[in-house]
RODOFI-780362 format. One record per residue (C-alpha): x, y, z; residue in one letter. Coordinates in nm, 2 decimals, always signed. Layout:
// residues N
- x  y  z  resn
- X  Y  Z  A
...
END
This chain:
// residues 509
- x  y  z  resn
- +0.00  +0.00  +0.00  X
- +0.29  +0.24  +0.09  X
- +0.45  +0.19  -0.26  X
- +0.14  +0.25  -0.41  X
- +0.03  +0.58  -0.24  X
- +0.43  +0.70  -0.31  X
- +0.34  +0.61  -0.65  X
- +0.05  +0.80  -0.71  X
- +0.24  +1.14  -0.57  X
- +0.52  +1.09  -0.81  X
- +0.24  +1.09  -1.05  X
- +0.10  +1.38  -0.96  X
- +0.42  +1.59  -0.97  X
- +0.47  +1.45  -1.32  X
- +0.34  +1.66  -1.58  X
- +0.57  +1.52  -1.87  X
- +0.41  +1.18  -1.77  X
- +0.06  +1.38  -1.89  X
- +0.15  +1.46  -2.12  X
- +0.31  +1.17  -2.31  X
- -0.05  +0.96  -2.21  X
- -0.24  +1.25  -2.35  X
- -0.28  +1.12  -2.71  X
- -0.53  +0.84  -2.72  X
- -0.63  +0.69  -3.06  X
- -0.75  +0.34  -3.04  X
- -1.06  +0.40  -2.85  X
- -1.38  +0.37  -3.03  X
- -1.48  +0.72  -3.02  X
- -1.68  +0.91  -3.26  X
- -1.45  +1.25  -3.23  X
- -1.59  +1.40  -3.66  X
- -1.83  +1.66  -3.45  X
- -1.64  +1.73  -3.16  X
- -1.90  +1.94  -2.90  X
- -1.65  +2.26  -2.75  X
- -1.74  +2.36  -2.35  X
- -1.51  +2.66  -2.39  X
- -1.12  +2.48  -2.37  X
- -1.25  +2.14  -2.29  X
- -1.27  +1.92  -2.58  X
- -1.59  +1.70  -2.56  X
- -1.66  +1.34  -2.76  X
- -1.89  +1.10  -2.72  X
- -1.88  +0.73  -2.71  X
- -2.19  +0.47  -2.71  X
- -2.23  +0.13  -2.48  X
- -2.58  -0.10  -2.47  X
- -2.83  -0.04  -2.25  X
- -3.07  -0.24  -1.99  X
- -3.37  -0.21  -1.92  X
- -3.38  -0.42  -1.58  X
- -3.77  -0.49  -1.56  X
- -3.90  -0.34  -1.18  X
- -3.89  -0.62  -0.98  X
- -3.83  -0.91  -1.22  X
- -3.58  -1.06  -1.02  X
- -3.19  -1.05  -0.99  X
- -2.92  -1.09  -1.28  X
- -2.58  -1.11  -1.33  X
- -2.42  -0.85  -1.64  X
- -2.00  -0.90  -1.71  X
- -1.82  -0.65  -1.77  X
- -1.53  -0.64  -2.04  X
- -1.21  -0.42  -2.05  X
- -1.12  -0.15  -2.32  X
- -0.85  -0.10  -2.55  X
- -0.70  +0.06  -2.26  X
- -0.72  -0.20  -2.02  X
- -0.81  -0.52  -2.16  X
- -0.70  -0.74  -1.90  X
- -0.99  -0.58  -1.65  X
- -1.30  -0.77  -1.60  X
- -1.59  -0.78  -1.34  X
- -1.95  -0.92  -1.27  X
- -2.24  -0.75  -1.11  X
- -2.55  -0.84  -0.97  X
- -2.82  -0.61  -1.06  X
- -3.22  -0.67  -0.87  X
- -3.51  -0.44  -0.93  X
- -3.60  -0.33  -0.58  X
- -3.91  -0.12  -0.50  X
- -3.86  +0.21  -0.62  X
- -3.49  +0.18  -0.67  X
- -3.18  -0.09  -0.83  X
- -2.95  -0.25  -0.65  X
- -2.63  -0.30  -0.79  X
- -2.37  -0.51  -0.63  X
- -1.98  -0.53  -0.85  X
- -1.70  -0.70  -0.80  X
- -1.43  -0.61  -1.04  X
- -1.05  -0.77  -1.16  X
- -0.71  -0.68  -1.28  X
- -0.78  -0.30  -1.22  X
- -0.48  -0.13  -1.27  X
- -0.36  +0.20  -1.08  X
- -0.55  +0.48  -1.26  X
- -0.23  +0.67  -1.25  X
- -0.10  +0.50  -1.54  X
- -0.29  +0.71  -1.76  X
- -0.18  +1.01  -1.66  X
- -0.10  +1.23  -1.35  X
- -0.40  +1.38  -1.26  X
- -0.61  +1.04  -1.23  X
- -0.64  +0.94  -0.88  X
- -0.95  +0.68  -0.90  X
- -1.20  +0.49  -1.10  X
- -1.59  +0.59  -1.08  X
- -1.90  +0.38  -1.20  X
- -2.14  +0.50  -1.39  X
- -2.48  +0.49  -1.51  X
- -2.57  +0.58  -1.84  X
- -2.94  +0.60  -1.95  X
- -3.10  +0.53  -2.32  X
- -3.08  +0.91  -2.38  X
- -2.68  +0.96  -2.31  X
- -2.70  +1.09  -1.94  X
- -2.45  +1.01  -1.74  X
- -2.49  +0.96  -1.34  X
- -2.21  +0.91  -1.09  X
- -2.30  +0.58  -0.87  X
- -1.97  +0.65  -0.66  X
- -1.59  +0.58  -0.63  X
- -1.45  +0.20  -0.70  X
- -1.09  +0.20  -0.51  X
- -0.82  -0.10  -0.61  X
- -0.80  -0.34  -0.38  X
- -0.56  -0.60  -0.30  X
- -0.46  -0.83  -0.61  X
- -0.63  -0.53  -0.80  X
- -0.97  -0.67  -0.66  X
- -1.24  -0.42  -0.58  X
- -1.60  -0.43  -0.50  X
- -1.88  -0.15  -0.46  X
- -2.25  -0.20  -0.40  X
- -2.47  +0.07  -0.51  X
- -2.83  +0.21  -0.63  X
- -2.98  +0.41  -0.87  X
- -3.36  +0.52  -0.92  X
- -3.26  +0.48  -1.30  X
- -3.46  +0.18  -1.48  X
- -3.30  +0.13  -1.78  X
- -2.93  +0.24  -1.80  X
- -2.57  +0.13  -1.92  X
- -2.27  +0.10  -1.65  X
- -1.90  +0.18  -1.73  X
- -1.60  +0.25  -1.52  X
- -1.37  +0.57  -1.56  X
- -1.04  +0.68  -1.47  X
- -1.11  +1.03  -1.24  X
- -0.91  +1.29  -1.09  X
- -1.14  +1.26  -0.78  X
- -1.47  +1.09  -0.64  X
- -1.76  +1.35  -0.73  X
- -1.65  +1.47  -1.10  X
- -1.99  +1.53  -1.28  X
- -1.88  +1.42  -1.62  X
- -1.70  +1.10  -1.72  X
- -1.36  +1.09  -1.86  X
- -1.30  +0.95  -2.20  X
- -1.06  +0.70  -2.05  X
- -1.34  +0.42  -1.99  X
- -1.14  +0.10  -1.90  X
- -1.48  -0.15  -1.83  X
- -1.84  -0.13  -1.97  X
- -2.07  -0.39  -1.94  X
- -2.16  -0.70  -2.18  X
- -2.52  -0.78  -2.24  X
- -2.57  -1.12  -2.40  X
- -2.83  -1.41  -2.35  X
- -2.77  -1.44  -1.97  X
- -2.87  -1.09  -1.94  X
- -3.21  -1.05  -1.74  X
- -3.40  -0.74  -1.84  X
- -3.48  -0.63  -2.21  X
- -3.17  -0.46  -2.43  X
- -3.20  -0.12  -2.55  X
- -3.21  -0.16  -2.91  X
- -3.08  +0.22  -2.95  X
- -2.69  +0.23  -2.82  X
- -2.69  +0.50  -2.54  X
- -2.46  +0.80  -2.65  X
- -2.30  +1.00  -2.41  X
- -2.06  +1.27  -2.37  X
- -1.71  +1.26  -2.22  X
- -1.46  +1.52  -2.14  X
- -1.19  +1.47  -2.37  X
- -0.80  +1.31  -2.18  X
- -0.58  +1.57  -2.05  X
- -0.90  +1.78  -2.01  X
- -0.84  +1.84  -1.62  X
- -0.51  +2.04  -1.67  X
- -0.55  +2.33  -1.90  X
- -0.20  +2.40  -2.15  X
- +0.07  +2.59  -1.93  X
- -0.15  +2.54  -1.61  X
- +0.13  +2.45  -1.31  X
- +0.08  +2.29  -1.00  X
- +0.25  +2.39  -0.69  X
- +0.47  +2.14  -0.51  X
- +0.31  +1.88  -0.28  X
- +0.51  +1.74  +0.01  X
- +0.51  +1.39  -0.02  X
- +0.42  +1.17  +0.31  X
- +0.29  +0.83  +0.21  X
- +0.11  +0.80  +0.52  X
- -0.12  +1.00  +0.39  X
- -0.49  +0.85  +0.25  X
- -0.58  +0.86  -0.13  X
- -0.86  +1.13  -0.03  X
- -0.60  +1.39  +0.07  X
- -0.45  +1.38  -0.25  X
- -0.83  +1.36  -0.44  X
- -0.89  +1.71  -0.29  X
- -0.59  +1.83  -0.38  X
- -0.68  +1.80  -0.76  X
- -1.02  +1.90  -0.70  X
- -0.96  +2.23  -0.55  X
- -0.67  +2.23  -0.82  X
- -0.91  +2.19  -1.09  X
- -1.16  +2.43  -0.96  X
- -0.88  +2.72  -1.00  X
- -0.78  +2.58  -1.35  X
- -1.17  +2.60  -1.47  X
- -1.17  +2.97  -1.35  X
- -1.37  +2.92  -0.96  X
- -1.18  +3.17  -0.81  X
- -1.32  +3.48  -1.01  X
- -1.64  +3.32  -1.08  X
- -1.74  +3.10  -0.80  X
- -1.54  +3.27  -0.50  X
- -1.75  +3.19  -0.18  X
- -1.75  +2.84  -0.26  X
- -1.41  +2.85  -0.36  X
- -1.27  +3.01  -0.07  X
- -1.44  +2.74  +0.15  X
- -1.28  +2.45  -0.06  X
- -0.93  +2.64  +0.03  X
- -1.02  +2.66  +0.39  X
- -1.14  +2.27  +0.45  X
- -0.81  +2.19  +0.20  X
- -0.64  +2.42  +0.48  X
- -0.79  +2.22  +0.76  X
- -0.69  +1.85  +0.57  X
- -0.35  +2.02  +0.57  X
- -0.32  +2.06  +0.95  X
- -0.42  +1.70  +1.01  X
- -0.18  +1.59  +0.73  X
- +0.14  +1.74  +0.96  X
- +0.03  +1.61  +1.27  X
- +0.28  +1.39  +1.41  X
- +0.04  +1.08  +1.44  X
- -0.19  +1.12  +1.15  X
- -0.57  +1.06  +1.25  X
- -0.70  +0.93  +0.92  X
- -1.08  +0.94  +0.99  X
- -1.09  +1.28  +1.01  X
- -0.83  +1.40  +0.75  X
- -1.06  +1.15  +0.51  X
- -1.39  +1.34  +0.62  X
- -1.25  +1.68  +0.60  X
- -1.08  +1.60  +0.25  X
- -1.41  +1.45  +0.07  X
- -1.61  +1.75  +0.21  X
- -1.32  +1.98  +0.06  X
- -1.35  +1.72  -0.26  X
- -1.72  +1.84  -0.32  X
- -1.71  +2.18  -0.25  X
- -1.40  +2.24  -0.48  X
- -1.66  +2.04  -0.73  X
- -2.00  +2.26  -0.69  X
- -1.76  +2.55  -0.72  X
- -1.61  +2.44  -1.05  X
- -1.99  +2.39  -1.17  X
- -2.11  +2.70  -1.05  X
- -1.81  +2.85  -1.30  X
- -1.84  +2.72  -1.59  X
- -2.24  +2.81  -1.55  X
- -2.16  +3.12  -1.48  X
- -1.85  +3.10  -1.74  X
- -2.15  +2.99  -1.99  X
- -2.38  +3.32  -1.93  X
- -2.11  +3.54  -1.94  X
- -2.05  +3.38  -2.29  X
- -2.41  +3.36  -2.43  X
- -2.44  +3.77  -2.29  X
- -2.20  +3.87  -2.52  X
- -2.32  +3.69  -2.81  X
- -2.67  +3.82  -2.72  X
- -2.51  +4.19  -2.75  X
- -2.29  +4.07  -3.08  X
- -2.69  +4.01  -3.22  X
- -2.79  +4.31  -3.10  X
- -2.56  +4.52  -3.25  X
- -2.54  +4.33  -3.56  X
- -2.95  +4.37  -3.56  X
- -2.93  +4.74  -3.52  X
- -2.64  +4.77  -3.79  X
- -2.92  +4.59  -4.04  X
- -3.21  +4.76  -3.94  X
- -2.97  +5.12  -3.99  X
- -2.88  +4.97  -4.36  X
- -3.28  +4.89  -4.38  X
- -3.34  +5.25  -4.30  X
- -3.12  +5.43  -4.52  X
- -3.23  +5.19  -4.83  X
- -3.60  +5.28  -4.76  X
- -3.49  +5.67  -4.81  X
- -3.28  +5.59  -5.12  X
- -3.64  +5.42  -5.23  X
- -3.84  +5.68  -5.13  X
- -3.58  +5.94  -5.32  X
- -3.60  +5.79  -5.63  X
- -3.91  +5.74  -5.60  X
- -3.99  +6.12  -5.58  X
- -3.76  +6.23  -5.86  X
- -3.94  +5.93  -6.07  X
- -4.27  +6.08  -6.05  X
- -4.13  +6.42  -6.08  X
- -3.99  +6.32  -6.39  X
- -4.34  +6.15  -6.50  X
- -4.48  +6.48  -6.46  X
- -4.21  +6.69  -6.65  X
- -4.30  +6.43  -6.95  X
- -4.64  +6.42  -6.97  X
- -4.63  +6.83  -6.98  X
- -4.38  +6.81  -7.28  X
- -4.62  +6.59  -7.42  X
- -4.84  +6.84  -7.47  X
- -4.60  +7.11  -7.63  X
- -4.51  +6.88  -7.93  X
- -4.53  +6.52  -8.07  X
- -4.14  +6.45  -8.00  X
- -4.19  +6.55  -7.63  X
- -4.43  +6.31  -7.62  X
- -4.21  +6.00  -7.77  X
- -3.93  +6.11  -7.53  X
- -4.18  +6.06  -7.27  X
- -4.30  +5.72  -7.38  X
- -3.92  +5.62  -7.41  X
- -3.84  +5.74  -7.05  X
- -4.15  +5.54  -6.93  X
- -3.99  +5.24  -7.10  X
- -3.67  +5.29  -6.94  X
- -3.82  +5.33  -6.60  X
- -4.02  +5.02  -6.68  X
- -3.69  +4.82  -6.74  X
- -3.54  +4.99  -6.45  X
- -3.86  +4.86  -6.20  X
- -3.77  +4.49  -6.39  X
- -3.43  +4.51  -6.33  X
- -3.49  +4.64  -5.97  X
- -3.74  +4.35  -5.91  X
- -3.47  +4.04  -6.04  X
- -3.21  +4.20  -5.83  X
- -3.44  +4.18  -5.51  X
- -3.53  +3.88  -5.60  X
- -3.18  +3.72  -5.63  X
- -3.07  +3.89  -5.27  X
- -3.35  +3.71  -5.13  X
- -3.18  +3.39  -5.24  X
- -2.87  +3.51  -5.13  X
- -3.00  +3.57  -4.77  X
- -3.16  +3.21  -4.78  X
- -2.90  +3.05  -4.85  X
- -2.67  +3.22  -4.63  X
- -2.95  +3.16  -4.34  X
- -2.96  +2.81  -4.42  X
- -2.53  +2.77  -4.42  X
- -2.56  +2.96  -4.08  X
- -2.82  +2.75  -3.95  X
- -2.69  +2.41  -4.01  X
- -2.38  +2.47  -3.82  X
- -2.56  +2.47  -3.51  X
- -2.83  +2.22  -3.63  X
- -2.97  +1.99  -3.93  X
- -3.15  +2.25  -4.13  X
- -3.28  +2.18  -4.50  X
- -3.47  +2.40  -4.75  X
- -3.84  +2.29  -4.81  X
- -4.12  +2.52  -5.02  X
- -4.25  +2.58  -4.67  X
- -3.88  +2.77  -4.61  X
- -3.59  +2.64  -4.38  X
- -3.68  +2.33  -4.18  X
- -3.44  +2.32  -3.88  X
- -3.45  +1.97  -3.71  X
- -3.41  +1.95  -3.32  X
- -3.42  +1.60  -3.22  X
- -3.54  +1.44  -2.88  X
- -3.18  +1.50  -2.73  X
- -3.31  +1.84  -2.65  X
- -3.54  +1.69  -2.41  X
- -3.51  +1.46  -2.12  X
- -3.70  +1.15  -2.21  X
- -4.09  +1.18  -2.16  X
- -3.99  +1.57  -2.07  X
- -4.06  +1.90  -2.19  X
- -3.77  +2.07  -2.01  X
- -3.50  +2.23  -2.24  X
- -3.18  +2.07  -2.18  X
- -2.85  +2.31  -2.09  X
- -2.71  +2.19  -2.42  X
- -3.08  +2.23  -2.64  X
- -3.05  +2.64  -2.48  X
- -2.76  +2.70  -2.58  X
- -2.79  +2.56  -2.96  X
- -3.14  +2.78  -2.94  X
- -2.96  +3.05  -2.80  X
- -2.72  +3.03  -3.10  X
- -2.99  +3.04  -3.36  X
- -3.18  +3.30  -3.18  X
- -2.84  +3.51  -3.23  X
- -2.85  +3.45  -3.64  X
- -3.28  +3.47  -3.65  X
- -3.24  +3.84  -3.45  X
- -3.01  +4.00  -3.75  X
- -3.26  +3.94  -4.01  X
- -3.61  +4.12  -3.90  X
- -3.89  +3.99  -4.04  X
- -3.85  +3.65  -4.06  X
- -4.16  +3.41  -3.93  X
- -4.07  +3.11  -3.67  X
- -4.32  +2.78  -3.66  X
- -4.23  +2.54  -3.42  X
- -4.38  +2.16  -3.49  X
- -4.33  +1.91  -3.21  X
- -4.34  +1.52  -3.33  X
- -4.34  +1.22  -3.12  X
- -4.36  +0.83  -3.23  X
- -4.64  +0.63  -3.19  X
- -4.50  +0.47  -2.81  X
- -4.79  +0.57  -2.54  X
- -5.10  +0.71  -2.63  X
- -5.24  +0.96  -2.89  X
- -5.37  +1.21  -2.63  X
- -5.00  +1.19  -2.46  X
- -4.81  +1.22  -2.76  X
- -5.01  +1.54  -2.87  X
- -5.00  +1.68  -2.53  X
- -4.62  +1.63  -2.48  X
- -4.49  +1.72  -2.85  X
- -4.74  +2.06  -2.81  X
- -4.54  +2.11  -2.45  X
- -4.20  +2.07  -2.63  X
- -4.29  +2.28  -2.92  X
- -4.38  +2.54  -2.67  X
- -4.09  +2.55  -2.46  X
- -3.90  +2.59  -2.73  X
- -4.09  +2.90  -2.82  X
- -4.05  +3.06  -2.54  X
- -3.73  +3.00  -2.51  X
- -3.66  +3.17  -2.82  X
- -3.89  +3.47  -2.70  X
- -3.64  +3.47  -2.37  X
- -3.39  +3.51  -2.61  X
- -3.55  +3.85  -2.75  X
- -3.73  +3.68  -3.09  X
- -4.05  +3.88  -3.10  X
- -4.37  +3.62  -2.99  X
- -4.56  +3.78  -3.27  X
- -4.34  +3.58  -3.51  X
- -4.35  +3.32  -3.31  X
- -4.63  +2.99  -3.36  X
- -4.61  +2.66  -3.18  X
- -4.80  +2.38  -3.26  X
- -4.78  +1.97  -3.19  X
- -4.84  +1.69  -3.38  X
- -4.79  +1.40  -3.20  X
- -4.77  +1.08  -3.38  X
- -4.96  +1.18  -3.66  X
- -4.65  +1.32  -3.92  X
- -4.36  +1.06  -3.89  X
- -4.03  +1.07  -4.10  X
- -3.94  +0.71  -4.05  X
- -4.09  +0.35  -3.97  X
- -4.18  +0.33  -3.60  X
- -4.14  -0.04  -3.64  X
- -3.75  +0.00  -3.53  X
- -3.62  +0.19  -3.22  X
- -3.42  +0.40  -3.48  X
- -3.70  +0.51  -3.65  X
- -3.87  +0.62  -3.34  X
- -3.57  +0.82  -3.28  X
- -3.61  +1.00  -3.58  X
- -3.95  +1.04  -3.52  X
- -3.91  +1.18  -3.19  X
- -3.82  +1.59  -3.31  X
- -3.91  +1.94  -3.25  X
- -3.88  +2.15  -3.63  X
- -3.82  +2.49  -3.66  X
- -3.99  +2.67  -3.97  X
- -3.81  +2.97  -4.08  X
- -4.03  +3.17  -4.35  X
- -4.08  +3.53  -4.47  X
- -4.07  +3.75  -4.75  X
- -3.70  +3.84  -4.67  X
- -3.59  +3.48  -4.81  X
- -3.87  +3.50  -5.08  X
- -4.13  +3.25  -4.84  X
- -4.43  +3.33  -4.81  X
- -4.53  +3.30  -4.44  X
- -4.79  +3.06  -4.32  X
- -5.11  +3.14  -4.21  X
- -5.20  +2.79  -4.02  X
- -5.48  +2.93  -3.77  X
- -5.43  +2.67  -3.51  X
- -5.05  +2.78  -3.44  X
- -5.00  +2.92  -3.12  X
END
């Protein structure tokens, strides 16, 4: 155990160790759309899911090592309880988390539901002959369970370095999702930021694992900006840190308490790094609000000044007129002048009218190159269809995710630069539950996104909502894929600006 715990601090002095475990490329990650959380690099990964029927009775689900330990195993006994799952692990050949890199300190289990959201079910710690067990619960029903490499105990977000998941096959009680859950993962090397230095640690390997867990947490919470953003909290990590300090250099080391007073400085250091990089995220999404702004009053200044031009020419075009029609009276070649400046203003309106016409097809397709960087848009003779699909939503929810506002909050940006434009929001379901549900919950989605995008300064006039339910489906909902497709909030963009004509559906809201 001592060589271990000396181990782990040589680690954690070792930044050139992180930094040569940093690149990881066998893992099968899906990194071609890469989701940025300001310098943290996010990916995503998919494992199978279980629904574990309530209270069908225990079973036992293996687990398999990864590419990047594929020596580790383990079993666990999983029984629907009432109201709750019990889950009892045992897992093998678990190697020191340090080996892949120095700020990983432990191994956490997870759950991760159909829907790709992740829960922490608490910390697995290697045992003797790298043995370990953990028995846990979860008021999930139907979830997936991996194992990551952490920094500390109560991260929020799994690591990309997932060394177990578990393998359903024909001795697998419960029913198998047939949709692979997908679910995010903050990217290796994540937890130290480039040119970010830690101070030096005095090693004592007397010291429990928990000391040095709070260490990088509080650590961390600096890196990810607490400090400024997050300061009460912040300050009170550093004081119970402080505190785990003074029982660290005691003579004879009392271990309960240094191991009560580090976990409590562990989640503290934690809620503080959350409440900055929430914080962190408004600050953000205020300054592209006033970016909008600005570029909305910069259009609607250009709008002004060509409304006088218009108004100008049109003026001097009937002053003109007039000027011809009195030569027409004075003699028979004022009057063919007149009729040839009539052509020419006739050929000037044409002209005027297929140069509007092709800016309005400028503006749509620039619109529709804008709005498919933040989401699936496609042109339609309705106008620009912009697909949000259930991942917006919690599952059998009508709650915006963090993620779904902050794509809105994106589009609302680009929507506010161009007045005029008309927004119709359709909410779609599949055909799982009843028709009355499905209405009901696709017409709460569609309006939460509408005012959402009213919170974000879109004018409700131009906003409709309406839902569908099960009644307008893109796919088959014979497979779980095609109910996933089916399962979508769409945004309409119309207006005369991108030569649409805007709807005039009654029932939208």
């Amino acid at each position: 155990m001592k060589t271990r715990l000396l181990l782990i601090l040589s680690f954690a002095l070792s930044l050139t160790a992180w930094a040569q475990t940093n690149p990881q490329t066998n893992m099968a990650v899906d990194t071609s759309a890469p989701i940025y959380t300001f310098h943290v690099n996010v990916v995503s990964r998919s494992v199978q899911a279980v629904n574990y029927k309530h209270r069908s009775g225990a079973t036992k689900v293996e687990f398999a090592g990864t590419d990047l330990m594929p020596s580790a195993n383990g079993e666990a006994k999983v029984e629907s309880k009432k109201g709750y799952i019990e889950i009892e692990v045992e897992f093998g050949n678990l190697q020191e988390p340090t080996t892949f890199g120095n700020e990983y300190l432990t191994y956490v289990l997870w759950a991760i539901s159909p829907e790709g959201r992740a829960v922490n079910l608490g910390e697995i710690l290697v045992g003797d002959n790298h043995r370990s067990k953990v028995d846990v619960t979860t008021d999930l029903q139907a979830f997936a369970l991996i194992v990551t490499a952490e920094p500390y105990y109560a991260v929020r977000q799994p690591s990309n370095v997932v060394v177990l998941e578990n393998v359903v096959d024909e001795n697998t009680r419960g029913t198998a999702e047939a949709v692979n859950a997908k679910y995010e993962l903050m990217e290796r090397g994540g937890y130290i930021p480039t040119g970010y230095k830690f101070d030096p640690v005095v090693l004592n390997a007397k010291l429990p694992l928990e000391f040095f867990e709070a260490r990088n947490a509080l650590r961390i919470a600096q890196s990810e900006g607490a400090e400024r953003y997050a300061s009460d909290s912040y300050q009170r990590a550093v004081q119970m840190m402080n505190k785990a300090d003074q029982y660290a250099t005691q003579k004879h080391v009392q271990k309960k308490p240094l191991i009560a007073v580090a976990r409590e400085a562990v989640q503290t250091a934690e809620d503080s790094r959350a409440i900055a990089v929430t914080k962190m995220d408004e600050e953000r999404l205020a300054n592209e609000r006033q970016a909008s702004a600005d570029a909305q009053a910069q259009s609607q200044a250009q709008a002004a000044e060509a409304n006088r031009q218009k108004d100008q020419a049109e003026a001097e075009a009937a002053q003109a007129a007039a000027q011809a029609k009195s030569d027409m009276a004075d003699s028979q070649a004022a009057s063919a002048a007149a009729r040839a400046a009539a052509q020419a203003d006739a050929e000037n309106a044409r002209m005027a009218a297929l140069q509007a016409d092709r800016e309005k097809q400028e503006l749509r397709s620039k619109l529709a190159e804008q709005l498919n960087l933040i989401l699936e848009t496609r042109d339609s003779a309705r106008g620009l269809i912009v697909n949000m699909s259930d991942v917006l939503f919690d599952s059998g929810k009508f709650t915006l995710r963090s993620g779904a506002r902050e794509k809105l909050a994106k589009l609302s940006g680009i929507l506010l630069a161009h007045p005029g434009l008309q927004l119709a929001v359709e909410g779609h379901t599949d055909n799982v539950g009843t028709n009355e549900y499905n209405m009901n919950l696709s017409d709460n989605r569609a309006n939460s996104v509408r005012d959402y995008l009213i919170q974000q300064g879109i004018i409700a006039s131009s906003v409709r909502a309406r839902g569908f339910g099960e009644d307008r489906p893109v796919a088959s909902n014979d497979s779980a894929a095609g109910r996933q497709e089916n399962r979508r909030v769409e945004l309409v963009v119309s207006g005369e600006a991108i030569g649409t004509a805007t709807p005039t559906t009654g029932s939208l809201r």
